[in-house]
VMD Tcl script that draws the C-alpha trace (Angstrom):
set ca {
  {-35.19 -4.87 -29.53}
  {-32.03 -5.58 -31.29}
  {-30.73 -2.05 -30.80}
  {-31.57 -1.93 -27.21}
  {-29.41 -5.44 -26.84}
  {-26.13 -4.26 -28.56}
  {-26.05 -0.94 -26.36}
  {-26.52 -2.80 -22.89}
  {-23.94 -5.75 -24.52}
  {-21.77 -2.39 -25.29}
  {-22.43 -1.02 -21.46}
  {-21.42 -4.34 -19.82}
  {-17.95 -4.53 -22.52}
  {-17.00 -1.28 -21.48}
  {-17.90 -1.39 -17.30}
  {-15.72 -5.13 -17.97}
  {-13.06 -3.48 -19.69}
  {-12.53 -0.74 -16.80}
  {-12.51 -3.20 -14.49}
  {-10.18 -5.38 -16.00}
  {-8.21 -2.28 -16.65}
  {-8.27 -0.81 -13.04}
  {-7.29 -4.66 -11.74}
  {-4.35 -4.53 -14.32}
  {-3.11 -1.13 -12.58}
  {-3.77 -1.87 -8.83}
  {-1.46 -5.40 -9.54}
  {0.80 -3.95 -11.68}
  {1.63 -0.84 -8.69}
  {1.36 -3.89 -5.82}
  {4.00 -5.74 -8.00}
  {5.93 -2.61 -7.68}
  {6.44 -3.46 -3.73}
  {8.60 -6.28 -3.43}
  {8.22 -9.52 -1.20}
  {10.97 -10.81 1.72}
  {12.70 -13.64 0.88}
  {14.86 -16.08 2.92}
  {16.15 -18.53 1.36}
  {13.90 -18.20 -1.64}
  {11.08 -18.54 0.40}
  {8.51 -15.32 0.87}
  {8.88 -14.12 4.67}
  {5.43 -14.42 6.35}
  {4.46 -13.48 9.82}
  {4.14 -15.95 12.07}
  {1.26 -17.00 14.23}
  {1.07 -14.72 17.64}
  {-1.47 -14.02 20.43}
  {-1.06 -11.36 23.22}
  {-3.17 -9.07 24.81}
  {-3.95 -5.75 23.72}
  {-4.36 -2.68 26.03}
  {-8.19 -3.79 26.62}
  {-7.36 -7.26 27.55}
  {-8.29 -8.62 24.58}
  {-6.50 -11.40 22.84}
  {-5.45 -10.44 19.63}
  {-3.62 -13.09 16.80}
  {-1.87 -12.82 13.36}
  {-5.25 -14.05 12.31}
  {-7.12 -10.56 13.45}
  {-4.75 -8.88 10.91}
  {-5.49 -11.41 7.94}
  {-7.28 -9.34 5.08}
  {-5.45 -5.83 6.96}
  {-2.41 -3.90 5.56}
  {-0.74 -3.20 8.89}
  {2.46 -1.53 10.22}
  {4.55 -3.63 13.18}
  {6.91 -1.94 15.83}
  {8.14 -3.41 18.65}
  {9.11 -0.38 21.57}
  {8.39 -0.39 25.34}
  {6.18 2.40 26.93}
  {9.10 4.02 29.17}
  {11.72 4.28 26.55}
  {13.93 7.65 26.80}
  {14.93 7.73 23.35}
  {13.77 6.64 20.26}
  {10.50 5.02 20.97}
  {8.69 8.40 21.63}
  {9.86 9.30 17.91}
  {8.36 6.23 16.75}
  {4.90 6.20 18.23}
  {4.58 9.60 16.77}
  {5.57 9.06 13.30}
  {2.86 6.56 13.88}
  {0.35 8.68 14.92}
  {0.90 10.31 11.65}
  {0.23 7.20 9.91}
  {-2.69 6.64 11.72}
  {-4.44 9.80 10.72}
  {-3.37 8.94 7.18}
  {-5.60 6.25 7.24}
  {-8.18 6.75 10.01}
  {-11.56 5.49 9.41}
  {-10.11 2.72 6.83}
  {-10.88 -0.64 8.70}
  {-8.74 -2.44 6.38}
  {-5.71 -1.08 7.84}
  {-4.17 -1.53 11.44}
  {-0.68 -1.15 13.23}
  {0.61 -4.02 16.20}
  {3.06 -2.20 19.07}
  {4.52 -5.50 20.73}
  {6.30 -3.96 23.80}
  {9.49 -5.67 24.62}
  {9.17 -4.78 28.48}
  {6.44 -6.92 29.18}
  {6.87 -7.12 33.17}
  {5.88 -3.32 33.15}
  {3.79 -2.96 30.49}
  {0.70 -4.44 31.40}
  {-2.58 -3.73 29.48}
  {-3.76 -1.37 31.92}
  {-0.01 0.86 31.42}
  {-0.33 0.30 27.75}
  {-3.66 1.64 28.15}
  {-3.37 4.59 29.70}
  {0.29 5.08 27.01}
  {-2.29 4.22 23.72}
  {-4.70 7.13 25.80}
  {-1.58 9.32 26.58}
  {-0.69 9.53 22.61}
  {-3.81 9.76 20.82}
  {-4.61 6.51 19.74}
  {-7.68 6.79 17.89}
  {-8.07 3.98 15.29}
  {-9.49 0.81 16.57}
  {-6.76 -1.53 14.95}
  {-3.82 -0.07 16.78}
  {-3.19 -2.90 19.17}
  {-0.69 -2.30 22.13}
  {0.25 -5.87 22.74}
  {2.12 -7.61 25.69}
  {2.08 -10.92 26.90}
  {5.29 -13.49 27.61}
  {8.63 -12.34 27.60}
  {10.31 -15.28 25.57}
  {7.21 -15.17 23.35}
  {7.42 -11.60 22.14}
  {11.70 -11.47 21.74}
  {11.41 -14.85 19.49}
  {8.91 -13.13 17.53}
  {10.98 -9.63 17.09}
  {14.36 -11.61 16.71}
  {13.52 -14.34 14.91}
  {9.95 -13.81 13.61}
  {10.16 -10.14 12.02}
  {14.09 -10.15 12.27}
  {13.90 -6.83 14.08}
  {16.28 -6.39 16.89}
  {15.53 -6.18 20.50}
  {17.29 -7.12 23.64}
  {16.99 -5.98 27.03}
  {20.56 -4.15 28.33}
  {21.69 -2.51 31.39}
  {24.12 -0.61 29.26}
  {21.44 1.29 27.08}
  {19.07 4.16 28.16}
  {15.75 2.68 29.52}
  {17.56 -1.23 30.20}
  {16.47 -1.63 26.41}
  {18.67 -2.05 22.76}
  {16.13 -2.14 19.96}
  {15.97 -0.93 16.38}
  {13.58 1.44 15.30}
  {12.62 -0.37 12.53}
  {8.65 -0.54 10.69}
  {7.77 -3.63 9.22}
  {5.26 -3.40 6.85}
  {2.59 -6.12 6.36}
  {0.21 -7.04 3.47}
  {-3.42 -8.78 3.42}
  {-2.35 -12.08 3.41}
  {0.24 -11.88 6.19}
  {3.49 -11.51 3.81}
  {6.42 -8.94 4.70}
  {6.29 -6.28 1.91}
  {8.41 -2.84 0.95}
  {9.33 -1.24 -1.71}
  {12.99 -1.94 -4.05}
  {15.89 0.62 -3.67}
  {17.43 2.05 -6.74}
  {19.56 -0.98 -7.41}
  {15.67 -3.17 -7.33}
  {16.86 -4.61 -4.08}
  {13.81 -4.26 -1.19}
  {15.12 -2.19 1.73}
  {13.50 -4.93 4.22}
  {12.52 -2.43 6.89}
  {11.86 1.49 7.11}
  {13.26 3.26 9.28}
  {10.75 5.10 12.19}
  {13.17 6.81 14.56}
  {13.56 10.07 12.58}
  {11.24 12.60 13.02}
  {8.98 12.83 9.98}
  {9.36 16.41 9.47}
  {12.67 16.98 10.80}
  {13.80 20.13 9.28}
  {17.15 18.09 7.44}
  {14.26 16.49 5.61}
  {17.00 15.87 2.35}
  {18.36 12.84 4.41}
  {16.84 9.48 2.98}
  {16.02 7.91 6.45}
  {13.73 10.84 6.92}
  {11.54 10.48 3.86}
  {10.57 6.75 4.68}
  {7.50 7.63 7.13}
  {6.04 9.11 3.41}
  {7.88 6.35 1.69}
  {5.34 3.91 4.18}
  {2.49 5.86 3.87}
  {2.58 5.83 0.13}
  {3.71 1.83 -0.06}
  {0.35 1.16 2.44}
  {-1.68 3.14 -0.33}
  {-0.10 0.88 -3.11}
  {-1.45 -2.31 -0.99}
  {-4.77 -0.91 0.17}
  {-5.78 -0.49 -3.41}
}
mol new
graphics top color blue
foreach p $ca { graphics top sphere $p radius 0.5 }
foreach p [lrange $ca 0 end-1] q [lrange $ca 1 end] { graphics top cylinder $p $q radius 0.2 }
display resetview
């Protein structure tokens, strides 16, 4: 009896000590991602509700517990937008079939892009993973949250192409609603990546166009 008790005390000391190793590694590579500060304070999203292209309402609560991706674009943009949603796309199929990851489109043309035209745009591009919300709802709403909420630029102009000026910025998002990406060489976090150059644009040695991978792998990092 006393042999069979020191081999299943060895069994549960060695599945322990895998765990505890396997914890050790997934914090230690999530550590490696760095958290938004202003002001010394970690940048979290804040509370949101629109409607998604099948009229539901979606919140910053529906993503609490998700590693998600945030753009903010409008469905008839001429120029960058289209460049966007398909580095997206990309993303998407990285991670299709994982319900613990999502992405949130906010459009910043709201009077156009209803739920039924974001619809039939989410249709138009392939949007197959059930936590891609294409959200729209009040004008002032959605600018205070790009401006001031993610600190992603967007402004409507009747000098650009489209009546829109926007970055083309991805914020990335972890479980518990913080603003995460990874450090640049100097350990500084480079806030934002960039999602307006084509992923597999054939001057691939320029920086801007490895951050699509540079997401994909940082969204691995936090899904484990």
């Amino acid at each position: 009896m006393k042999k069979y008790s020191y081999v299943g005390i060895s069994l549960v000391i060695l599945v322990f000590g895998i765990w505890v190793v396997n914890e050790m590694l997934s914090r230690n590579s999530q550590d490696s991602l760095a958290y938004i500060e202003i002001n010394g304070q970690r940048k979290k999203v804040p509370e949101f509700e629109f409607l998604n292209q099948n009229r539901d309402t979606i919140s910053d609560e529906d993503y609490l517990g998700k590693v998600y991706v945030v753009e903010f674009f409008f469905a008839t943009c001429p120029t960058i937008c289209p460049v966007m949603n398909e580095n997206l796309l990309e993303v998407q199929d990285e991670f299709y079939g994982n319900m613990d990851f999502g992405i949130a489109s906010f459009t910043i043309n709201p009077e156009h892009d209803t739920p039924e035209v974001l619809k039939e745009h989410a249709d138009e591009l392939g949007v197959k993973h059930p936590h891609w919300n294409f959200l729209t709802g009040e004008r002032d709403e959605i600018y205070e949250l790009a401006n001031n909420g993610f600190n992603i630029y967007a402004q409507e102009s009747q000098n650009a192409e489209g009546g829109f000026e926007h970055s083309g910025f991805f914020a990335l998002i972890d479980q518990d609603g913080y603003l995460r990406s990874r450090k640049d060489e100097a350990g500084n976090p480079i806030i934002f990546y960039q999602g307006s150059v084509p992923r597999n644009e054939s001057s691939a040695e320029s920086h801007e166009t490895q951050q699509i991978d540079m997401l994909i792998e940082d969204i691995e990092i936090l899904l484990k």
